[in-house]
RODO-2510 file (C-alpha; in nm, 4 decimals, decimal comma):
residues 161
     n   res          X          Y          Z
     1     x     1,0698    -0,4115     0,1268
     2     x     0,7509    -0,2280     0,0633
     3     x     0,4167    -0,3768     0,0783
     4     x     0,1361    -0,2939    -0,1106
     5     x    -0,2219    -0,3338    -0,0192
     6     x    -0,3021    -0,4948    -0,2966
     7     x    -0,0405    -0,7624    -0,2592
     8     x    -0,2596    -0,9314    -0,0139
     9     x    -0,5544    -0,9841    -0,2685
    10     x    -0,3334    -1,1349    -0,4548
    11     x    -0,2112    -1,3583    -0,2433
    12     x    -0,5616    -1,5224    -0,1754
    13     x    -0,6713    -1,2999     0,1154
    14     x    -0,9636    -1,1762    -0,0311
    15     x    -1,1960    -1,3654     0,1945
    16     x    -1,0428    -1,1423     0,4941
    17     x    -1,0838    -0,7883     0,3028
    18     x    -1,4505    -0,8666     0,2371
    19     x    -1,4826    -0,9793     0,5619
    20     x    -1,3568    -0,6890     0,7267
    21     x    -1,5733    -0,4571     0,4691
    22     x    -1,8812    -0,6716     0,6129
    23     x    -1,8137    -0,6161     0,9663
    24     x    -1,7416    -0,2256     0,8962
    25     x    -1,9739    -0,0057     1,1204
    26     x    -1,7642     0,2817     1,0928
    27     x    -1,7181     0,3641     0,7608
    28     x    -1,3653     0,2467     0,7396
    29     x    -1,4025     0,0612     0,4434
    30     x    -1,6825     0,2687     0,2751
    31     x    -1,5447     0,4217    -0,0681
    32     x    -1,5119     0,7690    -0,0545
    33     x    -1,7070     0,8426    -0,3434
    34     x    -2,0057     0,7045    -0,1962
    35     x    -1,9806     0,9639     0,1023
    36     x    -2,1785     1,2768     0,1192
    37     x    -2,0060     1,5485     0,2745
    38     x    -2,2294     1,8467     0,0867
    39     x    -2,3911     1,8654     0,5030
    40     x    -2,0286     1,8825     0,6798
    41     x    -1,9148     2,2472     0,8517
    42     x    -1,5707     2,2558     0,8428
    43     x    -1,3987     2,5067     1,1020
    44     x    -1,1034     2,7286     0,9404
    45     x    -0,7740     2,6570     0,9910
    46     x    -0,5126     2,8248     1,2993
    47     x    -0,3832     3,0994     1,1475
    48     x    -0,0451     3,0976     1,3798
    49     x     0,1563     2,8470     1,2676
    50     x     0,3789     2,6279     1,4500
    51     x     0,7821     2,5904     1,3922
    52     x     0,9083     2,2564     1,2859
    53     x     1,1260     2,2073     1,6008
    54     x     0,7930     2,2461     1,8399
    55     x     0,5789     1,9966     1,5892
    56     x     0,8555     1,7616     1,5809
    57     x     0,8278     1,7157     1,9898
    58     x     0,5038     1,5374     1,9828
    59     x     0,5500     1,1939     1,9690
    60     x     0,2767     1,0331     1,7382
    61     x     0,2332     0,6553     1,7613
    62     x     0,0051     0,2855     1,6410
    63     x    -0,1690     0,1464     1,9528
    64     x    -0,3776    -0,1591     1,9566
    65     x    -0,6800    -0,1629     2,1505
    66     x    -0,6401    -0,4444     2,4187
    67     x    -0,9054    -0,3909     2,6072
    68     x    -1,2099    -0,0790     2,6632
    69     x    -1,4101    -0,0388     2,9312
    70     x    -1,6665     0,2288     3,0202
    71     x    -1,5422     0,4536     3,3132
    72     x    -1,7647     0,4318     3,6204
    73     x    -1,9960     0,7254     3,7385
    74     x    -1,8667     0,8488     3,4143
    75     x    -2,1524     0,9338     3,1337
    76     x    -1,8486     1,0844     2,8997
    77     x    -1,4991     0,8456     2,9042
    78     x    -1,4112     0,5350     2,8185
    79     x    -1,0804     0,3654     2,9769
    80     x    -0,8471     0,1878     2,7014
    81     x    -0,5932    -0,0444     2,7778
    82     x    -0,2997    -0,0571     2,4966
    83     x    -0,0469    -0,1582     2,3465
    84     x     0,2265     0,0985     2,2240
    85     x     0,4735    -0,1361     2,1442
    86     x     0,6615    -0,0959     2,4537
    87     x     0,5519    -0,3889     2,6423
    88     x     0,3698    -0,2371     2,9065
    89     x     0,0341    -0,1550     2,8610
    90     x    -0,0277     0,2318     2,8510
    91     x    -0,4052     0,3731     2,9691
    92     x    -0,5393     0,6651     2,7835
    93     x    -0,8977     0,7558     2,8852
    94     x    -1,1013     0,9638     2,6506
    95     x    -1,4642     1,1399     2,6507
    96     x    -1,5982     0,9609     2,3118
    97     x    -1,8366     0,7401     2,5187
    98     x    -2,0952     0,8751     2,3385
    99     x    -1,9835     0,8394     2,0188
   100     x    -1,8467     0,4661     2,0864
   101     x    -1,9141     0,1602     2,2512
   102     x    -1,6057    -0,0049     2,4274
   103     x    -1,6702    -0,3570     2,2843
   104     x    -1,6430    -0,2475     1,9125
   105     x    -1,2788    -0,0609     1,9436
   106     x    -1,1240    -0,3908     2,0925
   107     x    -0,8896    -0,5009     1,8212
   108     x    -0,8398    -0,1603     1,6026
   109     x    -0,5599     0,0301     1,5691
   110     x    -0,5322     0,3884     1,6679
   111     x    -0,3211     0,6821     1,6872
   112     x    -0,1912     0,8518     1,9707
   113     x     0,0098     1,0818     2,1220
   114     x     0,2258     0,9447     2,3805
   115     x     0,3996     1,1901     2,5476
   116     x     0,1613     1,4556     2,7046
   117     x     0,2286     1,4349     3,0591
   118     x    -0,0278     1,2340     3,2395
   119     x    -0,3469     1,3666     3,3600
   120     x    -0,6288     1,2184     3,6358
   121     x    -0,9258     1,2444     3,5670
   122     x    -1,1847     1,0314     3,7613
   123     x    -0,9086     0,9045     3,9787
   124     x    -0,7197     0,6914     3,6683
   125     x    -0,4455     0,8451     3,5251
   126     x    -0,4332     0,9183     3,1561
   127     x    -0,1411     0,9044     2,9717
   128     x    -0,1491     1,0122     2,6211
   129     x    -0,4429     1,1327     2,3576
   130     x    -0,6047     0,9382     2,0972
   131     x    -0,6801     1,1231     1,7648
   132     x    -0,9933     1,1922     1,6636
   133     x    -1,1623     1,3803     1,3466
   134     x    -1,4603     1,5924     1,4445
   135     x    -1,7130     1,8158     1,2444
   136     x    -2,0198     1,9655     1,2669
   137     x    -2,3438     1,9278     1,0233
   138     x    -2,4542     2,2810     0,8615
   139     x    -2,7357     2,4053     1,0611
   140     x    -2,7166     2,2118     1,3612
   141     x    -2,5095     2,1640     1,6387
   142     x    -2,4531     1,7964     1,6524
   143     x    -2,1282     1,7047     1,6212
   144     x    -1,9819     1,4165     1,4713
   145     x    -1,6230     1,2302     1,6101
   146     x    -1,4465     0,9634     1,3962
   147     x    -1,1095     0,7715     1,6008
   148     x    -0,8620     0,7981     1,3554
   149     x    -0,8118     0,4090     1,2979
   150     x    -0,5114     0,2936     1,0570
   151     x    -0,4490    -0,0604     0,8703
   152     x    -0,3955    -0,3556     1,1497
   153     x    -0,0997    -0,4202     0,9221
   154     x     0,0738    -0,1213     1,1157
   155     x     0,2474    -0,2657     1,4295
   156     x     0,2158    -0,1181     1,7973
   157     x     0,4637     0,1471     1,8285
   158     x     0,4925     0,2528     1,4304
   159     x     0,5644     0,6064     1,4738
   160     x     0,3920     0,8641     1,2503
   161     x     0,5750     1,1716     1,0884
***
């Protein structure tokens, strides 16, 4: 049976939605009409496109943050510790130390791709991507990176398609 996200207003949980919209320091809960986005440069899209069979291959997947810690001798890459629904933790590590500190992604939910084939980097093996949503501002070089964080209703291991 299908869930709506209203049901849980009106079911008394309220209290927990403007909670979580008091806590938000990312935007999640911001309404989009209240977001500029006049200032964004938005890169074109690939032109070559990808067949269904080769798309279909990547394995997109919920994780919950267990546990983030900042990567020694590393200015860049933070190490996460989560779970995919699998029962054994999986370690991704990814350069959005900058954009992040560790302490406030304990908890969310993210997406991932889970089946790249690992990859060391600092001596700790990665294994996976998180998904992220980057742009530039017009006339400037700063770039902006937003974790693509879903609903903590979605359990570890939900699969995307």
């Amino acid at each position: 049976m299908m869930k709506s996200l209203d049901s849980d207003k009106k079911a008394g949980k309220s209290g927990a939605v403007e909670e979580a919209t008091a806590n938000d320091n990312n935007g999640f809960f911001k309404d989009n009409a209240k977001i500029d986005f006049s200032n964004v440069k938005v890169e074109p899209l690939f032109e070559e496109e990808v067949d269904f069979d080769t798309f279909s291959k990547s394995d997109f997947r919920a994780v919950k943050v267990k546990e983030c810690v900042a990567v020694p001798k590393s200015k860049k890459l933070l190490q996460f510790t989560l779970d995919d629904g699998t029962g054994t933790d999986r370690t991704i590590l990814s350069g959005i130390h900058s954009y992040y500190e560790p302490e406030e992604l304990v908890g969310k939910t993210l997406i991932a791709i889970t089946n790249l084939p690992p990859r060391k980097m600092m001596g700790i093996e990665s294994c996976g991507m998180l998904l992220s949503a980057v742009n530039n501002l017009k006339d400037s070089e700063d770039e902006e990176l937003h974790l693509l964080m879903v609903d903590n209703h979605i359990p570890a291991g939900a699969k995307l398609y």
